[in-house]
MIKE-454172 format. One record per atom (N, C-alpha, C, CB): x, y, z. Coordinates in steps of 0.02 Angstrom, whole numbers, plus 50000, padded with zeros to 5 digits. Glycine has a CB too. Example, Ala and Ser with C-alpha at 12.3 -4.5 7.8 and 13.67 -1.06 7.14 Angstrom:
# MIKE-454172
((50660, 49716, 50390))
((50615, 49775, 50390))
((50660, 49835, 50390))
((50565, 49776, 50452))
((50642, 49888, 50354))
((50684, 49947, 50357))
((50645, 50002, 50394))
((50704, 49970, 50286))
//
This chain:
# MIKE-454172
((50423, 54961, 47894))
((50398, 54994, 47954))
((50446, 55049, 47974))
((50390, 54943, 48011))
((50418, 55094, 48007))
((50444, 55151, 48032))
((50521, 55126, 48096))
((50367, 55193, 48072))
((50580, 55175, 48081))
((50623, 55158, 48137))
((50596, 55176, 48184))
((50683, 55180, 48139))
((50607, 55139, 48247))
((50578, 55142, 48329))
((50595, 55228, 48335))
((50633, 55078, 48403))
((50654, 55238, 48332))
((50682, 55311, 48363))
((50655, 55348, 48305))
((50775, 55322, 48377))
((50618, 55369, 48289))
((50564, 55440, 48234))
((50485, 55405, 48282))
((50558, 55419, 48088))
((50458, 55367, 48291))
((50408, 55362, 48339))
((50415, 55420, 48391))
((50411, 55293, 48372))
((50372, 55456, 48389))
((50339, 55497, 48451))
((50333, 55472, 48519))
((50273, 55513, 48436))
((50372, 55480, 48574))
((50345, 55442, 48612))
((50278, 55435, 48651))
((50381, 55442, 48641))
((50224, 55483, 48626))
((50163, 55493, 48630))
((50118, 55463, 48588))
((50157, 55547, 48627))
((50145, 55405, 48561))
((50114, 55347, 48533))
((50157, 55304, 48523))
((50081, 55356, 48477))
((50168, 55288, 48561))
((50199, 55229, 48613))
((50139, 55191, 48657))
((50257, 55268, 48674))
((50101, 55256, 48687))
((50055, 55221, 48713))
((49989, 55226, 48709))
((50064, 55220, 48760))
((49950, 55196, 48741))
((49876, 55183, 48739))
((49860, 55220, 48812))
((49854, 55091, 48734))
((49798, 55280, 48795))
((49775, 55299, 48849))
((49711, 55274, 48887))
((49772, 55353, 48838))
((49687, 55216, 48932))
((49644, 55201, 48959))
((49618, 55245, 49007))
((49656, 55152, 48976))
((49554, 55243, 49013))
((49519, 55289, 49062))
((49482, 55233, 49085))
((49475, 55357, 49035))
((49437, 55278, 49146))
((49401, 55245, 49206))
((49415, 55208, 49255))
((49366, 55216, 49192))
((49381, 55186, 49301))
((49411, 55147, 49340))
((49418, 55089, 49332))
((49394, 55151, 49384))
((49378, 55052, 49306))
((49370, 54982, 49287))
((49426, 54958, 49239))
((49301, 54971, 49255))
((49417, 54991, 49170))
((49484, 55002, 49134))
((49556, 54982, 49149))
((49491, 55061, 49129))
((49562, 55024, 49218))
((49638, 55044, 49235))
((49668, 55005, 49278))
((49647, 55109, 49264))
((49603, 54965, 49320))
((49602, 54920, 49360))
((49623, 54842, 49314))
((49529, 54927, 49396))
((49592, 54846, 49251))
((49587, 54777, 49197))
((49672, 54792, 49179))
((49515, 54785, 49110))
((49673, 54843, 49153))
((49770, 54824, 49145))
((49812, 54833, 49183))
((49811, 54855, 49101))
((49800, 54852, 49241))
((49829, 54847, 49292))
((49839, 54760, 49300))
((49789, 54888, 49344))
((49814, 54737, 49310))
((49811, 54669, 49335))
((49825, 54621, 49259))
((49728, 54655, 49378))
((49820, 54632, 49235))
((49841, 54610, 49165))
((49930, 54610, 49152))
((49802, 54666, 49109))
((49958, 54531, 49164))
((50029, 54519, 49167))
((50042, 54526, 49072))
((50050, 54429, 49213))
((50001, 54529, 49039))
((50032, 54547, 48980))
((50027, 54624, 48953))
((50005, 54502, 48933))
((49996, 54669, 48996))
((50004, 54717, 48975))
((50078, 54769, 49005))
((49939, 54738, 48983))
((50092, 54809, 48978))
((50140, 54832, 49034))
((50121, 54926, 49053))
((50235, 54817, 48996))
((50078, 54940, 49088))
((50069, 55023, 49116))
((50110, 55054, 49150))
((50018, 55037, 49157))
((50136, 55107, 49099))
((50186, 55159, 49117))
((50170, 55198, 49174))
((50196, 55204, 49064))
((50112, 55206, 49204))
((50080, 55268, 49252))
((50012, 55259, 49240))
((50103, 55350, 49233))
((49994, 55290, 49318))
((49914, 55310, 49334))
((49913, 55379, 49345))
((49879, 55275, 49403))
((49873, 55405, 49320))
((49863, 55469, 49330))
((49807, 55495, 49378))
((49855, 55491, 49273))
((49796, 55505, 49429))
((49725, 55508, 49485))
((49714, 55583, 49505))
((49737, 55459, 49567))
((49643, 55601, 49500))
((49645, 55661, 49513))
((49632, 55658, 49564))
((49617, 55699, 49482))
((49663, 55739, 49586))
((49630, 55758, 49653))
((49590, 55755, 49682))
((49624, 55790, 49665))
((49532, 55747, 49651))
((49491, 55736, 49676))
((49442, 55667, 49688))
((49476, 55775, 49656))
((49468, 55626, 49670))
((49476, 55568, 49665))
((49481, 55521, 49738))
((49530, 55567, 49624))
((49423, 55500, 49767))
((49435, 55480, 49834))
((49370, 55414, 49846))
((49429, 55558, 49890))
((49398, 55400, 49914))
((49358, 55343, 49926))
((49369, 55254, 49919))
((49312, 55362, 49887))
((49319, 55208, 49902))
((49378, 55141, 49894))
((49392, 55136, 49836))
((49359, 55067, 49912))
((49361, 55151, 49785))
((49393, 55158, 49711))
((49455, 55184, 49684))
((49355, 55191, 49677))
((49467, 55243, 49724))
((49516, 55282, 49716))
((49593, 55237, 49783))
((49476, 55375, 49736))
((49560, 55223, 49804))
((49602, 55171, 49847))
((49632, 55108, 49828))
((49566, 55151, 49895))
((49588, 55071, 49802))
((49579, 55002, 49764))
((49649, 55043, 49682))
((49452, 54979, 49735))
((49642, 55085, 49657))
((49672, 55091, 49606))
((49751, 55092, 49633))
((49644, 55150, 49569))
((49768, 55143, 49680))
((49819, 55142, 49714))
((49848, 55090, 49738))
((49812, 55172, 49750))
((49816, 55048, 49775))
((49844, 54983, 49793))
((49855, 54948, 49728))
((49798, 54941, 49842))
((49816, 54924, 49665))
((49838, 54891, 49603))
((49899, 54905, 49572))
((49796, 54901, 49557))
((49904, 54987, 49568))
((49956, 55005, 49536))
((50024, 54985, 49600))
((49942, 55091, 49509))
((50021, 55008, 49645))
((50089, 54979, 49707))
((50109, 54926, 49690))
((50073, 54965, 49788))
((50039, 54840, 49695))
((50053, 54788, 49686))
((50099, 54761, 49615))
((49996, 54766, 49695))
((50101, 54821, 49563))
((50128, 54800, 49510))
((50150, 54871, 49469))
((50078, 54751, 49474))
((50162, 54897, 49536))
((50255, 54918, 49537))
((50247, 54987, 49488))
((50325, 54840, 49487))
((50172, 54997, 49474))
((50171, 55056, 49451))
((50158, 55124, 49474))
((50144, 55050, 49417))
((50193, 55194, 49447))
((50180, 55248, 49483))
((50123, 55289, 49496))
((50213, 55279, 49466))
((50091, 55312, 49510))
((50024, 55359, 49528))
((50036, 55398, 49556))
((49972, 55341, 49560))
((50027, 55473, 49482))
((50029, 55524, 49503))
((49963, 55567, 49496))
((50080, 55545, 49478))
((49948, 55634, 49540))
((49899, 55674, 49563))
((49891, 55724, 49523))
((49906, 55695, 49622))
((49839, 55734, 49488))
((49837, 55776, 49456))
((49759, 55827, 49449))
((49862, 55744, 49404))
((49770, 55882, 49437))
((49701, 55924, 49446))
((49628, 55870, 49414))
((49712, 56010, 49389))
((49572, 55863, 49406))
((49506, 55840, 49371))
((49530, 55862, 49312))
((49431, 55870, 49394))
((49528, 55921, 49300))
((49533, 55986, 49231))
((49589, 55942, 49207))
((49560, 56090, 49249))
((49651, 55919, 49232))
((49691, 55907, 49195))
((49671, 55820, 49164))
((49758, 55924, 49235))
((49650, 55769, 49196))
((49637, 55717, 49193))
((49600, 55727, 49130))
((49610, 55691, 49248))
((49562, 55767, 49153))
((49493, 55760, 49082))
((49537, 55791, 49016))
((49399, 55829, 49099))
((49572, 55824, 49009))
((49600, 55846, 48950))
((49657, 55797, 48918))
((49627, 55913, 48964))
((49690, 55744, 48979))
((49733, 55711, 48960))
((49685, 55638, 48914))
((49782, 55698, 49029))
((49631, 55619, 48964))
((49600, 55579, 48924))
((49545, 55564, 48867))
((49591, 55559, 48953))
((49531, 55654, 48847))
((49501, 55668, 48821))
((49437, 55678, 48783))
((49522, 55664, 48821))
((49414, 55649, 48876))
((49331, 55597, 48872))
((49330, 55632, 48926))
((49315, 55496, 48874))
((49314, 55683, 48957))
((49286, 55710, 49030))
((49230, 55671, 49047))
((49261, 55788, 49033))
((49186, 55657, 49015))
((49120, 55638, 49039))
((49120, 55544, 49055))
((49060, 55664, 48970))
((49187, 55522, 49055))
((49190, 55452, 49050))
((49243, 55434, 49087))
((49194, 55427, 48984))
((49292, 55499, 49117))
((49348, 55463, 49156))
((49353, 55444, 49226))
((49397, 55496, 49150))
((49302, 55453, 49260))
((49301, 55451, 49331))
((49360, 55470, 49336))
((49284, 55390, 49367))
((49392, 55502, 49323))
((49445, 55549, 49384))
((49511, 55510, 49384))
((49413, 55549, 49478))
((49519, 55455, 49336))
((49580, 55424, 49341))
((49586, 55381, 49238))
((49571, 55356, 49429))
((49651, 55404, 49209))
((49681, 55359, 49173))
((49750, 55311, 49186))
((49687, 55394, 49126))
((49785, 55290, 49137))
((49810, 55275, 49144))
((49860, 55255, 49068))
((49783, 55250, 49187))
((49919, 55257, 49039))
((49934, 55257, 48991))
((49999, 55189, 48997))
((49946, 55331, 48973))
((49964, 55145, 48935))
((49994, 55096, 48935))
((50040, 55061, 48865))
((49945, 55062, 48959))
((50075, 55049, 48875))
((50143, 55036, 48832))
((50097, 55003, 48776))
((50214, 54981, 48872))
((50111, 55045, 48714))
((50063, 55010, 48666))
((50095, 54935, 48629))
((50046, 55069, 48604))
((50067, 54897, 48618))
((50086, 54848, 48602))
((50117, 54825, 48520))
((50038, 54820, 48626))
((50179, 54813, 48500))
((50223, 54819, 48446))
((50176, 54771, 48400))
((50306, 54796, 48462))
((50170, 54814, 48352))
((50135, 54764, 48281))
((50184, 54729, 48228))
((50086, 54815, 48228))
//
């Protein structure tokens, strides 16, 4: 197997989208999520409910344009306005 340090740290992780998604590893004690990413535009109790998950477990949520969300998760038509990228799991 590859040494840890030549890994990219851009596959390290797993990018989840949507809300439901982000909400499932969020709350998931075996996963571990580096960050939420929420767009601006992003509002209401969904966008609320995500914020509070990520607080409860200590993770950061940061704001970012729609345009940018959708390019980070690379599914515009599927991200509701929020991912989230999670520590990929060691094989």
């Amino acid at each position: 197997m590859g040494d840890e340090s030549t890994v990219s740290p851009k596959d390290r992780f797993l990018t989840v989208y949507g809300r439901k998604p982000v909400l499932e590893a969020l709350a998931d004690d075996a996963l571990r999520v580096d960050k939420v990413i929420l767009a601006d535009t992003a509002r209401g109790p969904g966008a609320a409910e995500i914020q509070r998950a990520a607080k409860e477990a200590g993770v950061a949520v940061q704001r970012a344009s729609a345009h940018r969300v959708k390019v980070l998760a690379g599914n515009g038509k599927q991200d509701q306005g929020v991912l989230a990228d999670v520590v990929a799991p060691r094989m």
